[in-house]
C-alpha positions in Angstrom: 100.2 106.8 36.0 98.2 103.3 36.3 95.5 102.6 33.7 91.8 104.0 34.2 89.1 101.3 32.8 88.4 103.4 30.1 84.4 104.6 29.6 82.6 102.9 26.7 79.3 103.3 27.6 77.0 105.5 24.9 75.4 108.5 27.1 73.6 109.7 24.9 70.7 108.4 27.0 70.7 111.2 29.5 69.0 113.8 26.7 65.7 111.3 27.7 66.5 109.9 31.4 67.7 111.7 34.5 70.7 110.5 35.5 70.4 108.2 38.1 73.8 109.4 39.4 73.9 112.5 39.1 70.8 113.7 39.1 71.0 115.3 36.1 67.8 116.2 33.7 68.8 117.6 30.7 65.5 119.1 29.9 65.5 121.5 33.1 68.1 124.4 32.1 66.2 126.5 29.0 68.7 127.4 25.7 69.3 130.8 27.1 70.9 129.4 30.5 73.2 126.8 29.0 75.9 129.6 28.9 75.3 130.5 32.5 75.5 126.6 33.6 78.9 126.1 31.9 79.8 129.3 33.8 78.9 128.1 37.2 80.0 124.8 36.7 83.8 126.0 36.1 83.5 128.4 38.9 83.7 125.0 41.2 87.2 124.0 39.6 89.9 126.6 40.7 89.4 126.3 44.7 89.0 122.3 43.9 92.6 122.7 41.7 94.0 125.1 44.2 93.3 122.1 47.6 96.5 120.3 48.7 96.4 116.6 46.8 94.5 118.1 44.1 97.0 115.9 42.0 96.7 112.6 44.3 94.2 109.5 43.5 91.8 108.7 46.1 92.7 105.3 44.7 94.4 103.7 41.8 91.7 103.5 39.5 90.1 107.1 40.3 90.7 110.1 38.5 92.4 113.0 40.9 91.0 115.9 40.8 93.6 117.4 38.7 93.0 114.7 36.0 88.8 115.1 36.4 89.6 118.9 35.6 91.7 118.4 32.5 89.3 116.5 31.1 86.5 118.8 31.6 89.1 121.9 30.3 89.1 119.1 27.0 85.3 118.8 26.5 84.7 122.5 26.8 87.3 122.8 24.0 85.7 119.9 22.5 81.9 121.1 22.5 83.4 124.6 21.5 84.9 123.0 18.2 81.6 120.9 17.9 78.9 124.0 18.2 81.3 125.9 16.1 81.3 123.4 13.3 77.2 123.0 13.7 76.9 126.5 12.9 78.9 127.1 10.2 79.1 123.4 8.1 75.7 121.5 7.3 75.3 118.3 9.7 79.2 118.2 10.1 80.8 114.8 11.1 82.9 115.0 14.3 86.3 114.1 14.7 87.2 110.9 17.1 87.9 111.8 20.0 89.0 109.5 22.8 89.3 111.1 26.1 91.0 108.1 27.7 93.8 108.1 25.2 93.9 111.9 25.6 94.6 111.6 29.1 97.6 109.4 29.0 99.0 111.1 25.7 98.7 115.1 27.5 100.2 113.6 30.7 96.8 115.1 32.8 98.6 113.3 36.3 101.6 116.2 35.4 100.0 119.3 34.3 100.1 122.2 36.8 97.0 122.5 38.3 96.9 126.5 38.4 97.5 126.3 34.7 94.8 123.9 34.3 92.7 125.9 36.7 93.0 129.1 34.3 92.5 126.9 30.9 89.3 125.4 32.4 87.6 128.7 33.0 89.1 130.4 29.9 87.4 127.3 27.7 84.1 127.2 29.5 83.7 130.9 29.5 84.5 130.7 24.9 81.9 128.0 25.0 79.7 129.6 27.3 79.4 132.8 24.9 79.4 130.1 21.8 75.9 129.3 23.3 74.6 132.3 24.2 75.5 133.8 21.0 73.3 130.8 19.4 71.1 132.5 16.7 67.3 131.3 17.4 67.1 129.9 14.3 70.3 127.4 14.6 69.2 125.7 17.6 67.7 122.8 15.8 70.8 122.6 13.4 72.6 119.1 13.3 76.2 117.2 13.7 77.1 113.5 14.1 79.6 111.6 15.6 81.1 108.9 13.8 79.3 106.1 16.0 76.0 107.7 14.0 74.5 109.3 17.5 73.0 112.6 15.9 72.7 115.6 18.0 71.0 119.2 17.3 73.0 122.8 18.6 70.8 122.3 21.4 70.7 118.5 22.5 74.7 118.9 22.1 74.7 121.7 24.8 72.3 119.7 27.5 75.0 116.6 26.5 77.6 118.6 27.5 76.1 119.9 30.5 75.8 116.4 31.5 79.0 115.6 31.5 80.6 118.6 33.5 77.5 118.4 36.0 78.4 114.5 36.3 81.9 114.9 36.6 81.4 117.6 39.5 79.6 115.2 41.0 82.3 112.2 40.4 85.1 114.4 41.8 82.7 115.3 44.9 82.3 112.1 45.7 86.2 111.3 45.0 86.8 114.1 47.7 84.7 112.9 50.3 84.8 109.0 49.6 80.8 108.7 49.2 79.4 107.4 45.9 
């Protein structure tokens, strides 16, 4: 597998701008459809995983699609652990976690993409009812990452939704070679 530049930039931005890229805003989905975007989101990956070259690069440095969906299967499982440590620990401290290093250490060029397929929707569909099972009064409830950025149950949840709505939109363009 040849090296991906590896992502240091801090979103955390995007919880105040649109994405430029995407087009995502995080202030349009309300607390009560966060569930239902994970859902939908995840819904795109199985005929995506299921495509012949699901596991190819559209180019060295690109992620294949197969790669784009272990990493999402990762940040469900992530976010999960995250909102699950929110709600039960007072402003928790999250665990490292470097997704690059993930990827090359869990082989994501090797795994089997129906597997990955079945983990992916399985992850987002425990996170999913994580958020809708949000009590009203938790929403504002905190966690940090190391790096200091401080997020509340619900500025976690339109982070997260960033980043499967952006990666969607990364593996579109990957398929059809815009951008």
């Amino acid at each position: 597998m040849s090296a991906i530049e590896p992502d240091t930039k801090d979103w955390t931005w995007v919880l105040h701008e649109p994405c430029p890229e995407c087009g995502f805003v995080a202030e349009a989905p309300t607390r009560a459809e966060l569930g239902a975007v994970v859902r939908t989101n995840a819904a795109l990956w199985p005929p995506l995983l299921a495509a012949p070259g699901a596991a190819v690069r559209p180019a060295p440095s690109v992620w294949s699609v197969l790669e784009y969906a272990c990493h999402v299967r990762d940040v469900h499982r992530i976010f999960g652990e995250r909102v699950g440590l929110m709600l039960d620990q007072d402003d928790p401290v999250f665990a490292n976690w470097d997704q690059d290093e993930t990827a090359v250490a869990e082989r994501y060029d090797r795994q089997d993409p129906a597997v990955v397929a079945d983990e992916l929707v399985a992850a987002a569909e425990a996170v999913a009812a994580a958020y809708d099972a949000v009590p009203a009064d938790a929403w504002e409830r905190t966690g940090r990452r190391s790096n200091g950025s401080e997020f509340t149950v619900d500025s976690l949840g339109r982070y997260h939704l960033h980043d499967i709505v952006h990666h969607a939109y990364d593996v579109r363009n990957a398929v059809t070679g815009e951008g």
